[in-house]
C-alpha positions as CSV (number, residue, x, y, z in Angstrom):
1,X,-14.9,38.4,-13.8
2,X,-17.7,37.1,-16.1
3,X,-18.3,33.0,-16.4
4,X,-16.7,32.8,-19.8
5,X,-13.5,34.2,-18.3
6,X,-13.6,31.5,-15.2
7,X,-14.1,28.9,-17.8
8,X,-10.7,29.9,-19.5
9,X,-8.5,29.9,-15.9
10,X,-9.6,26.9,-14.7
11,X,-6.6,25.1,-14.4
12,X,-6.0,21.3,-16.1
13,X,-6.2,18.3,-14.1
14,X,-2.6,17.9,-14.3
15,X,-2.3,21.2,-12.7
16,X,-5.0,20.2,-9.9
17,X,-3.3,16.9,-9.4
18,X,0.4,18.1,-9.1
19,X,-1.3,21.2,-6.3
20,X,-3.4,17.7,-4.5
21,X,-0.2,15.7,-4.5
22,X,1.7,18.3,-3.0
23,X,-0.9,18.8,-0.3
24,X,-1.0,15.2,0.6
25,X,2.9,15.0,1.2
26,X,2.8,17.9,2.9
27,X,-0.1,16.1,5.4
28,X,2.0,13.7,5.6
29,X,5.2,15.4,6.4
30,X,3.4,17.0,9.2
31,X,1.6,14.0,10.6
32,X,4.1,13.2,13.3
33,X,2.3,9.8,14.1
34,X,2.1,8.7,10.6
35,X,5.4,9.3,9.8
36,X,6.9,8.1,12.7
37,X,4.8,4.9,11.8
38,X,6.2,4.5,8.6
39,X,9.8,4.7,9.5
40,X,9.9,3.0,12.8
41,X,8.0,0.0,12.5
42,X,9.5,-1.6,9.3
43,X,13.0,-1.2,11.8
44,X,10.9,-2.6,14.6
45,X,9.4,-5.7,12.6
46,X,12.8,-6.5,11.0
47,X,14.5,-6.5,14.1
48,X,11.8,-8.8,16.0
49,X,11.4,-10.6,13.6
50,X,15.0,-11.8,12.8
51,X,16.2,-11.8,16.4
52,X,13.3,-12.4,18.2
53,X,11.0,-14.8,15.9
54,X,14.1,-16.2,13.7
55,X,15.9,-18.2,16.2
56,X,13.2,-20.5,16.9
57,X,11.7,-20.4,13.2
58,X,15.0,-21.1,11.4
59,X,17.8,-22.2,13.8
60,X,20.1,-22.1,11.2
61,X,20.4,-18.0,11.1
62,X,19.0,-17.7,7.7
63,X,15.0,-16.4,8.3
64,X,16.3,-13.2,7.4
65,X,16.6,-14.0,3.7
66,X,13.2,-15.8,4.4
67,X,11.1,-12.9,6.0
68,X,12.1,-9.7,4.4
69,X,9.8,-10.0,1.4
70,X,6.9,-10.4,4.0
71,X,8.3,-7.9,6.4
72,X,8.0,-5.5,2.8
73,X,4.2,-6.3,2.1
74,X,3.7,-6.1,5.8
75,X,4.6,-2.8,5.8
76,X,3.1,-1.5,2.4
77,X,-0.7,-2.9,3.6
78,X,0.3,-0.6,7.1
79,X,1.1,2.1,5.4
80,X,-1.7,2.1,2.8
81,X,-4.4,1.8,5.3
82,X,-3.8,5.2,6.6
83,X,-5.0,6.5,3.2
84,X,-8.6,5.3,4.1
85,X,-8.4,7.7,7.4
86,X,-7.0,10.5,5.4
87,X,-9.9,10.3,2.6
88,X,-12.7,9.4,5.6
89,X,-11.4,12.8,6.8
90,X,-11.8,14.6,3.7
91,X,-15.0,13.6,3.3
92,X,-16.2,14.3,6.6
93,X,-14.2,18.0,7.2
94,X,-16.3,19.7,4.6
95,X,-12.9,20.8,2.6
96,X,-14.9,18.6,-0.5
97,X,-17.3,21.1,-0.2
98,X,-14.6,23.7,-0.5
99,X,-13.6,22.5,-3.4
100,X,-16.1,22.2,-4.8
101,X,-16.8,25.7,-4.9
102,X,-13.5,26.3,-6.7
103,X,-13.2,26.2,-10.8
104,X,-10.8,22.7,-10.1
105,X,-11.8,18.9,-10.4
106,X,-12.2,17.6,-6.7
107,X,-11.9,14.5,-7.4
108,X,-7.9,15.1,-7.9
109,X,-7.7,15.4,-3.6
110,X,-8.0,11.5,-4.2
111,X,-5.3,10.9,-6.6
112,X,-3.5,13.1,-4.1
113,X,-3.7,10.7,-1.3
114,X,-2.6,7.7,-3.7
115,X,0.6,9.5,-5.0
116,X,2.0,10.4,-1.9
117,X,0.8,6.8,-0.2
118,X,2.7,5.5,-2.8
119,X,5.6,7.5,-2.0
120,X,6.0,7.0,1.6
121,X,5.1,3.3,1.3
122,X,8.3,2.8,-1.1
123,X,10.6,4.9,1.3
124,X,9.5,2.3,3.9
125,X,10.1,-0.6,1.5
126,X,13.9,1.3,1.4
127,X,14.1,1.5,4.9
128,X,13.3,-2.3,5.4
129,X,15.6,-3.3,2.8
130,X,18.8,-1.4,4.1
131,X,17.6,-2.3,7.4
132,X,17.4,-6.0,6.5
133,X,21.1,-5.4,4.9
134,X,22.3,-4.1,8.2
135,X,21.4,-7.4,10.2
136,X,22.6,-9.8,7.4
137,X,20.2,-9.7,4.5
138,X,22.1,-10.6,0.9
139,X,20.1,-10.9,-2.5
140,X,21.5,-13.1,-5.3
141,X,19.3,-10.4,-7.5
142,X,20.5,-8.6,-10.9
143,X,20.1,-5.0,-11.6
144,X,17.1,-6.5,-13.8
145,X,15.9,-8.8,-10.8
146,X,15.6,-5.6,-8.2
147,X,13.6,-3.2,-11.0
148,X,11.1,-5.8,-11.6
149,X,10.9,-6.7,-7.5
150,X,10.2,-2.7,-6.6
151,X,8.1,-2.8,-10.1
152,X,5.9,-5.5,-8.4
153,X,6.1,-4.2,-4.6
154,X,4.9,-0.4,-6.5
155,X,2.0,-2.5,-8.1
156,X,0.9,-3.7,-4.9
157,X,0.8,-0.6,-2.9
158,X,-0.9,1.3,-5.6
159,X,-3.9,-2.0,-5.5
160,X,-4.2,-1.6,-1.9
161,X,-3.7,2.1,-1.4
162,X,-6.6,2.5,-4.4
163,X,-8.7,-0.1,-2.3
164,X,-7.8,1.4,1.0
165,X,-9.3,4.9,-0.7
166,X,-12.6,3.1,-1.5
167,X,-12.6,1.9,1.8
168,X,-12.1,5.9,3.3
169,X,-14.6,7.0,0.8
170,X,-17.3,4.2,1.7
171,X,-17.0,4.9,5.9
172,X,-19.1,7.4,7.2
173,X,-16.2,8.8,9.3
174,X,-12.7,8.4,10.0
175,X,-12.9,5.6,12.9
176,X,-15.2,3.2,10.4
177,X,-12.8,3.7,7.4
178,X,-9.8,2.4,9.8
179,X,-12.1,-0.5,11.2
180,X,-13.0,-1.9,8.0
181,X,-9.8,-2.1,6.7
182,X,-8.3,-3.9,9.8
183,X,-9.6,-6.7,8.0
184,X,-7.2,-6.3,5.3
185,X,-3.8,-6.1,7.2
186,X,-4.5,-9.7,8.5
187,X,-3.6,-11.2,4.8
188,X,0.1,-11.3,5.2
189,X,0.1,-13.3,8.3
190,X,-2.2,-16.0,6.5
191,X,0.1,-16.2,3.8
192,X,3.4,-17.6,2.9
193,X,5.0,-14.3,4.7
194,X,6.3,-15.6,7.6
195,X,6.5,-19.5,7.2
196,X,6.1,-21.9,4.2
197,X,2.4,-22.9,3.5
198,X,3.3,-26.5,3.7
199,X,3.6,-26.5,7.5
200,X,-0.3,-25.0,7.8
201,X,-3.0,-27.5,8.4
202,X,-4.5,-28.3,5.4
203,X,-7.4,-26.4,5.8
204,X,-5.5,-23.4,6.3
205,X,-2.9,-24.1,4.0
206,X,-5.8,-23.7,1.1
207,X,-6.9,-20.0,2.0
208,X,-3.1,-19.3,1.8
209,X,-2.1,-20.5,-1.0
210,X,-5.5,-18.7,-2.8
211,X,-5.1,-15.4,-1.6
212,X,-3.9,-12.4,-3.2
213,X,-0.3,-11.7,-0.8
214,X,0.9,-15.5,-1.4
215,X,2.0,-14.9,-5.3
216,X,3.0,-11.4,-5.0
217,X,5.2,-12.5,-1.9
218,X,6.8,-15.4,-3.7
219,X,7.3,-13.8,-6.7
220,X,9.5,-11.2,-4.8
221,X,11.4,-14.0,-3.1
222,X,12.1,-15.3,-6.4
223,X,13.7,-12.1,-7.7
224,X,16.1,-11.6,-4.8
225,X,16.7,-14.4,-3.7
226,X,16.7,-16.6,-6.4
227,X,13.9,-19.1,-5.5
228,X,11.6,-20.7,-8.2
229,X,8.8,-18.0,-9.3
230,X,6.6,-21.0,-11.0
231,X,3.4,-18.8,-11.9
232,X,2.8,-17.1,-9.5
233,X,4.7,-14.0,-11.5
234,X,1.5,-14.2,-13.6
235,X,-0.8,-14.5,-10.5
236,X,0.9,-11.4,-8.6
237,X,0.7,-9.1,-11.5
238,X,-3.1,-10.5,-12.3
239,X,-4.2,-10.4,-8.7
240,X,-3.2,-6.5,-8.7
241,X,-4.4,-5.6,-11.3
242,X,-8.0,-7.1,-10.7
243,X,-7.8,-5.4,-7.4
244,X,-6.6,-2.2,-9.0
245,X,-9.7,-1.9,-11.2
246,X,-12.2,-3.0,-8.8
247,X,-11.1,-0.7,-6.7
248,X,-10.7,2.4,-9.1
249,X,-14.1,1.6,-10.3
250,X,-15.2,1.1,-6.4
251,X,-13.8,4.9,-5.9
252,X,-15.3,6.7,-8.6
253,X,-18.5,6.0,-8.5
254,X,-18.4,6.4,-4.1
255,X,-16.7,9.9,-5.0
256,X,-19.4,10.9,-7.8
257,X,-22.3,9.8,-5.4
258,X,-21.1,11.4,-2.0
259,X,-19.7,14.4,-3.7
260,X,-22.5,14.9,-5.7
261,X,-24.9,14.2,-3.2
262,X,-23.1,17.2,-0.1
């Protein structure tokens, strides 16, 4: 086959991206421990949570309409962090190399880790909401109201899963990428997740009412459950979407270095 014929059956990158996604839910399907993870522990957190945590939080039985927009970003940032092991991994397995080798665009594996992060964090956002029905959770929301909550909740995980992915490709191996973003998962508890800011020291109550969780998770609140949004639906979406092109930017130029560069 001479080069000009190569040239003409290299496929498109929305061929290569559908073939990537497809990979990465199939990884995913098979990881046992990760899918385990991302069933199990939304029903585990609910559950301790509400029976465990609740009583003494709320006494009057109602934390469950309280906690399950926390539980939900709890979850997501979980489940997004795994994307920075599976992307440390790729870089580190020599299948970029591979690829490389191949008439496709490698950078595409990437997008593949995003899509299907994206995907299995939003089954888990199902599982915690029928969960949370199942030990008393109501929403006062709309048709309207629950599109633009799981519109907002898929902004969220797409930020964090893009930043977990710059995170992967930054670490020089798998163990680094999932220590660095440790850091990360640590947001929702400092945030209006669990309990209201106002019962936080002052000090404290600063950092959480200024970091990025605090407005999505009220914003959410105030679409199913009928609390006041004030502006932080303009904060949630502007937080993400800061964090979604610092982090795209973050990943393509790490990508184009280290895969240039093996």
């Amino acid at each position: 086959m001479t080069p000009t014929q190569m040239t003409e059956v290299k496929p498109t990158y929305l061929t290569t991206n559908a073939v990537f996604i497809g990979r990465s839910i199939r990884l995913s399907m098979r990881n046992t421990e990760a899918l385990v993870m991302a069933i199990v522990l939304p029903v585990m957190l609910m559950l301790m949570f509400t029976y465990v945590f609740g009583g003494a939080i709320d006494p009057g039985g109602d934390y469950v309409v309280y906690v399950v927009p926390g539980i939900i970003l709890l979850c997501a940032g979980f489940g997004s962090s795994s994307t920075a092991v599976s992307v440390a991994e790729d870089m580190t397995n020599g299948i970029i190399d591979r690829f490389r080798t191949m008439p496709l665009h490698s950078v595409s594996v990437i997008t593949g880790h995003i899509v299907a992060s994206l995907a299995r964090n939003l089954l888990a956002t199902g599982i915690v909401i029928g969960v949370g029905h199942l030990v008393g959770y109501r929403s006062s929301a709309s048709a309207g109201e629950w599109l633009a909550a799981l519109g907002v909740i898929a902004l969220f995980i797409l930020a964090f899963t893009v930043l977990f992915a710059a995170i992967g490709l930054s670490s020089g191996n798998p163990s680094a990428a999932s220590g660095y973003g440790f850091a990360l998962l640590f947001l929702p508890y400092l945030s209006s997740a669990f309990v209201p800011t106002d019962t936080m020291p002052i000090w404290l109550r600063g950092v959480a009412e200024h970091q990025p969780i605090t407005p999505v998770i009220e914003t959410i609140r105030g679409l199913l459950n009928g609390t006041p949004i004030h502006n932080n639906g303009w904060l949630a979406i502007a937080w993400c979407l800061g964090l979604l092109a610092i982090a795209f930017i973050w990943c393509n130029l790490v990508f184009k270095r280290k895969s240039g560069r093996r």
